[in-house]
C-alpha positions as CSV (number, residue, x, y, z in Angstrom):
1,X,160.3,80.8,175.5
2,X,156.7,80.7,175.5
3,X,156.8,84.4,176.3
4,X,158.4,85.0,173.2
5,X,156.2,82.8,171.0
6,X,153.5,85.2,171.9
7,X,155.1,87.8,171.6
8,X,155.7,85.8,168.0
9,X,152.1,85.2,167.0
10,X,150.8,88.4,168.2
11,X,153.2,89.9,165.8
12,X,152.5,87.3,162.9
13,X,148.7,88.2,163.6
14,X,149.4,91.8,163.4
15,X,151.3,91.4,160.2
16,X,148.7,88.8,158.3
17,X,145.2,91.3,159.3
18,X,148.1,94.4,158.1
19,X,148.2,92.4,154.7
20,X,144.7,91.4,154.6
21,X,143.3,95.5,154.7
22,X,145.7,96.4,152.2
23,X,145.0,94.1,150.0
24,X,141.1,94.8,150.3
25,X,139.3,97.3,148.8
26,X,136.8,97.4,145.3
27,X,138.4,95.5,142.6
28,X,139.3,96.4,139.0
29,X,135.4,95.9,137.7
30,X,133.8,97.6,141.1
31,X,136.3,101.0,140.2
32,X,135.4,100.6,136.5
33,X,131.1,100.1,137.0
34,X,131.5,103.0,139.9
35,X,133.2,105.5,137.6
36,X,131.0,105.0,134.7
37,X,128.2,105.2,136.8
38,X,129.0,108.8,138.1
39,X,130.1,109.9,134.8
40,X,126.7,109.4,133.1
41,X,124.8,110.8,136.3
42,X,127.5,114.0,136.2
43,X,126.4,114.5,132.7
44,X,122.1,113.4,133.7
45,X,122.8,116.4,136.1
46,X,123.8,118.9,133.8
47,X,121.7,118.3,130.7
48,X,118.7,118.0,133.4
49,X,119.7,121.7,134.6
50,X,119.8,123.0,131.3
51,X,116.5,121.5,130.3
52,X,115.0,123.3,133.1
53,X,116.8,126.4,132.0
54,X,115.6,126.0,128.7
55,X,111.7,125.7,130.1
56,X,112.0,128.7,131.5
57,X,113.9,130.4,128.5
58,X,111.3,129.4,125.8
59,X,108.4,130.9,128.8
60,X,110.0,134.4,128.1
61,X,110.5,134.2,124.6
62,X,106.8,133.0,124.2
63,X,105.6,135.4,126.0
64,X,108.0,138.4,125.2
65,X,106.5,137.9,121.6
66,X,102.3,138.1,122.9
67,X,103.0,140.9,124.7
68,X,104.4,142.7,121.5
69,X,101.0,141.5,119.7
70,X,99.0,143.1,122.2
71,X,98.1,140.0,124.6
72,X,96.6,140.8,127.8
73,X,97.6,137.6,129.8
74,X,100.8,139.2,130.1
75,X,102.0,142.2,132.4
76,X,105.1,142.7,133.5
77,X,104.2,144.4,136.8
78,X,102.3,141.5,137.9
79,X,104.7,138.8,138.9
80,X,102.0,135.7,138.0
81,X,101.6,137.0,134.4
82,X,105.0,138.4,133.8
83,X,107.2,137.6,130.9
84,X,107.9,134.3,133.1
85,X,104.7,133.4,133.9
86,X,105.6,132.7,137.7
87,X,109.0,130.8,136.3
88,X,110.7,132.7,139.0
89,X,114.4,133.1,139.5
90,X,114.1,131.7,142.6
91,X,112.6,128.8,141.4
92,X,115.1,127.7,138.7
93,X,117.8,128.3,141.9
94,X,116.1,126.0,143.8
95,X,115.3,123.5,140.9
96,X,119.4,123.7,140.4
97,X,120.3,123.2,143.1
98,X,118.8,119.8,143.2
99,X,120.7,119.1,140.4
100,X,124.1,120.1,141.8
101,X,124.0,118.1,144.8
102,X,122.9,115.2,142.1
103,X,126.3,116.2,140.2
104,X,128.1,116.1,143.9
105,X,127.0,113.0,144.5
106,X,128.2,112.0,141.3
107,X,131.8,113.6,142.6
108,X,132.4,111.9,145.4
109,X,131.6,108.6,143.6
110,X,134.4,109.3,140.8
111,X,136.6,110.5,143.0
112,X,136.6,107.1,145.3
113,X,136.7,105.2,142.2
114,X,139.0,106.5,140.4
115,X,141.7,108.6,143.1
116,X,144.2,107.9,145.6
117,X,144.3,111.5,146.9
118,X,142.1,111.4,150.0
119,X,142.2,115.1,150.0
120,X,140.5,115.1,147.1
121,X,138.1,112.7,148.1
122,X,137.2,114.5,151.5
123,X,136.7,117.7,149.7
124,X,134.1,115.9,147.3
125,X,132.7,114.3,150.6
126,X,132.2,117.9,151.9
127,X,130.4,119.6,148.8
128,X,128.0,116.4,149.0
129,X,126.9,117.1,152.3
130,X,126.9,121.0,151.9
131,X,125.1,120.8,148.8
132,X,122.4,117.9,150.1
133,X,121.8,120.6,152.6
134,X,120.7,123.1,150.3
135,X,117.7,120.9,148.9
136,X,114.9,122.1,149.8
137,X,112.2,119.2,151.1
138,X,115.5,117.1,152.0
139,X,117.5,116.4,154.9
140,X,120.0,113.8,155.9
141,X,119.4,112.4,159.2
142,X,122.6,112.9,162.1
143,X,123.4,109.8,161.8
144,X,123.4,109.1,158.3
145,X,125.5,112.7,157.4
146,X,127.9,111.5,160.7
147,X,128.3,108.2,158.9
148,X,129.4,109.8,155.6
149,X,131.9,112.1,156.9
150,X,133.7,109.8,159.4
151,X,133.7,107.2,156.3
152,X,135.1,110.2,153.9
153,X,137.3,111.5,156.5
154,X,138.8,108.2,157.1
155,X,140.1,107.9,153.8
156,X,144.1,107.8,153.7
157,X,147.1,106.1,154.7
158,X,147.8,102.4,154.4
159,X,144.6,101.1,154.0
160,X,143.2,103.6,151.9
161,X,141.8,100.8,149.7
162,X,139.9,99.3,152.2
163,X,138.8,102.7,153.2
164,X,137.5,103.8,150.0
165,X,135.4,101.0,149.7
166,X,134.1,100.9,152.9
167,X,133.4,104.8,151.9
168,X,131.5,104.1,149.0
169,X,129.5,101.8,150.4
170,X,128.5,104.2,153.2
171,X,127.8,106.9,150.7
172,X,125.8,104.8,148.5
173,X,123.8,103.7,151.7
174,X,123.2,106.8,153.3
175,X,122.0,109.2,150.2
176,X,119.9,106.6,148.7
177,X,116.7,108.5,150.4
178,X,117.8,111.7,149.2
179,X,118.6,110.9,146.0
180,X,115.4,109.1,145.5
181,X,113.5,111.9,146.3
182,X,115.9,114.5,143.4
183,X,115.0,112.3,141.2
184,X,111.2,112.2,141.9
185,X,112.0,116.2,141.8
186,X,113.0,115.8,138.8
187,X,110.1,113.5,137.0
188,X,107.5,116.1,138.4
189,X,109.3,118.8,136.8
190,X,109.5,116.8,133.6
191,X,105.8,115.6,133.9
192,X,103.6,117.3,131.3
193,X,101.0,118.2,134.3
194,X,103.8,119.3,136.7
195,X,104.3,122.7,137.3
196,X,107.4,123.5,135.2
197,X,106.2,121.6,131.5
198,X,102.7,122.0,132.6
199,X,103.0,126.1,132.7
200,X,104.6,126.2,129.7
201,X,101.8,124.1,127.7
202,X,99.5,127.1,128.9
203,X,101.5,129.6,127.5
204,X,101.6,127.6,124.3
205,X,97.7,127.5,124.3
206,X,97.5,131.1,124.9
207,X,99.6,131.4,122.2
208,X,97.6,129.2,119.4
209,X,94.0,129.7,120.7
210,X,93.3,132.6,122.8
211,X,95.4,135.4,121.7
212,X,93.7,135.4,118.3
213,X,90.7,135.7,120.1
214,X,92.1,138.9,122.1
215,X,93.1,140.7,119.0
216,X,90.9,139.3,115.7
217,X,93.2,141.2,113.3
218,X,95.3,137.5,113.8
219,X,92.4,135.4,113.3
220,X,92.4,136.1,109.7
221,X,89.2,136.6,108.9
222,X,87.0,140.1,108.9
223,X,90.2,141.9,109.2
224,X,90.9,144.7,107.0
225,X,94.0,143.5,104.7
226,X,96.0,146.4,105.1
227,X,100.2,146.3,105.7
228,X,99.7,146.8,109.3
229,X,97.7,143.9,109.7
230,X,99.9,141.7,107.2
231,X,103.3,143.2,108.8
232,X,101.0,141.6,112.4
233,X,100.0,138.7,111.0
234,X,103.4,137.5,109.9
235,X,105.1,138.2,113.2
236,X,102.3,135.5,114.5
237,X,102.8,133.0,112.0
238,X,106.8,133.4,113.3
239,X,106.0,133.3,116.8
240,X,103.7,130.2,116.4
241,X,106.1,128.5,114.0
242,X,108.9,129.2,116.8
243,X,107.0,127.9,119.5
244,X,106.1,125.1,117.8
245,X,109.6,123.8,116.8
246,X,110.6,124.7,120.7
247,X,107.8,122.5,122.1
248,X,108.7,119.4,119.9
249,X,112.7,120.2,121.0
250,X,111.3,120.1,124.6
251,X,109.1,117.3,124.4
252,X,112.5,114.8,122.9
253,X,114.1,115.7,125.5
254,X,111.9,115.2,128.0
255,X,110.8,111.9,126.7
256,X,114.4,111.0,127.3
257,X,114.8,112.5,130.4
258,X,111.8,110.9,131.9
259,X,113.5,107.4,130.5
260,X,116.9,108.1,131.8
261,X,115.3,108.7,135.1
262,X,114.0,105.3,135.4
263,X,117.2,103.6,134.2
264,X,119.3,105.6,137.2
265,X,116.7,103.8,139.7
266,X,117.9,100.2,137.7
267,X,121.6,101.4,137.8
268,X,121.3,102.6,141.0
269,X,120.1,99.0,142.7
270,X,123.4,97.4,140.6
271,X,125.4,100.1,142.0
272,X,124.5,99.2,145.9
273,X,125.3,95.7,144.9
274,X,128.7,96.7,143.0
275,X,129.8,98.6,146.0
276,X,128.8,95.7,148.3
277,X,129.8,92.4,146.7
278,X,132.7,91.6,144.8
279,X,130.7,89.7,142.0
280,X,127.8,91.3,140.5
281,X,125.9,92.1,137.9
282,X,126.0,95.4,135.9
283,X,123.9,95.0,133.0
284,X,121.1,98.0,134.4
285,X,124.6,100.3,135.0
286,X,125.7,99.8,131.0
287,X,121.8,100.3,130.1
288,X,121.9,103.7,131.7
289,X,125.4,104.9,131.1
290,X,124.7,103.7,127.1
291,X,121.0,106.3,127.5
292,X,122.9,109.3,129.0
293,X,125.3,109.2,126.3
294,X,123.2,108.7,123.9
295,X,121.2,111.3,125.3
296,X,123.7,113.8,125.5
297,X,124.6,113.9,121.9
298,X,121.2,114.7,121.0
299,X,120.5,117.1,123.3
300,X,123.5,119.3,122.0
301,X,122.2,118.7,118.6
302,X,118.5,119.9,119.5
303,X,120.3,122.8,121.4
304,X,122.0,124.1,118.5
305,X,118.6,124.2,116.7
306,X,117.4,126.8,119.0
């Protein structure tokens, strides 16, 4: 008798914890704030990308056009004062790829917010990882990449509930260095000074102050009014006109960019505390999700300006 009342309880114990870990796991509101939250950083990721794109873009076309006017800051067989200015290729890539494991991060969020398929899930898991790896200047520690995948990789069966949101809260955790330091990436690309918006400010002075220096048939005055120096003079007053409406294009967006940015470090505090606690506050998540989208509609309609 006592044997099988054990046997009884044990089982009764086994059953109740069974029912406890299924019935865990983020709740209506956590799903909801994650989801949102990865959406608007998704979409922070690829406007931010195509900014940068666009930097280097409006370089070349700045520069294509003083090269036909006869500037000498630009060569094309010197690769510091070629038509990108040292805007490299390489560059952008690593630039990007900043950006995509920004946009993975994003994944792996909306896919344990917002999917039962732990496939899924653990594929997302993967490309985060891979694509943190590709950062240059960042590195996840053994343990904290170990921690993320045997969170991700536990994902499945009955308590796949539980598991996600022990999963988020692991990824959340263990990327908050890294993705701290994209996003200072990101404000020192964006930074007038910095090396990406900085560059491109010189080749806008070039443009306006020393080129008509280099070749006084611009300048306007002593020139000999002939149809080869109007026909010049016009294609400057274009190229200056065009650079001009780029710059102020550039400089809304990277007003808003630079805002966003400090948002998604509010957002991102509310989003350890959503994927911790069952109550909490999101008012810093709505804030942010509310800039990006507003954000994003003007961006496409600044891009279609261009």
């Amino acid at each position: 008798m006592a044997t099988w009342r054990l046997t009884f309880c044990a089982h009764a114990i086994v059953v109740m914890a069974m029912a406890t870990l299924v019935g865990c796991g983020m709740t209506t509101q956590q799903k909801a704030a994650v989801a949102k939250f990865s959406t608007a950083t998704s979409e922070l990721a690829e406007v931010s990308a195509d900014h940068l794109v666009a930097i280097r873009n409006d370089t070349i076309v700045i520069r294509t056009g003083m090269s036909e006017l006869g500037s000498k800051k630009v060569d094309v067989n010197d690769p510091v004062k070629d038509l990108d200015a040292g805007l490299d290729v390489d560059d952008l890539e690593a630039r990007l790829a900043a950006l995509v494991a920004l946009k993975s991060y994003a994944d792996v969020l909306q896919a344990l917010a917002t999917t039962d398929n732990s496939a899924e899930i653990q594929a997302a898991g993967g490309e985060l990882l891979t694509n943190l790896g590709k950062v240059k200047g960042i590195e996840l520690k053994p343990g904290q990449a170990g921690a993320i995948q045997s969170a991700i990789g536990a994902v499945g069966g009955l308590y796949i509930e539980y598991r996600k949101e022990q999963a988020t809260k692991t990824v959340v955790r263990e990327t908050s260095e890294p993705i701290t330091k994209i996003l200072g990436l990101l404000r020192a690309d964006f930074d007038p000074a910095g090396i990406w918006a900085g560059n491109l400010a010189d080749v806008e002075n070039q443009l306006e102050k020393q080129l008509p220096i280099e070749n006084q048939a611009l300048g306007g005055e002593g020139a000999p009014a002939d149809s080869a120096t109007a026909s010049l003079r016009s294609r400057y007053a274009a190229l200056k006109l065009d650079a001009r409406a780029r710059r102020d294009n550039r400089n809304v967006a990277r007003a808003r960019l630079t805002q966003i940015l400090d948002s998604f470090d509010k957002a991102h505090r509310d989003l350890e505390d959503v994927s911790a606690h069952k109550t909490f506050k999101e008012a810093d998540i709505n804030n942010y999700v509310a800039q990006v989208q507003q954000f994003v509609v003007i961006y496409k309609a600044l891009a279609k300006k261009d």
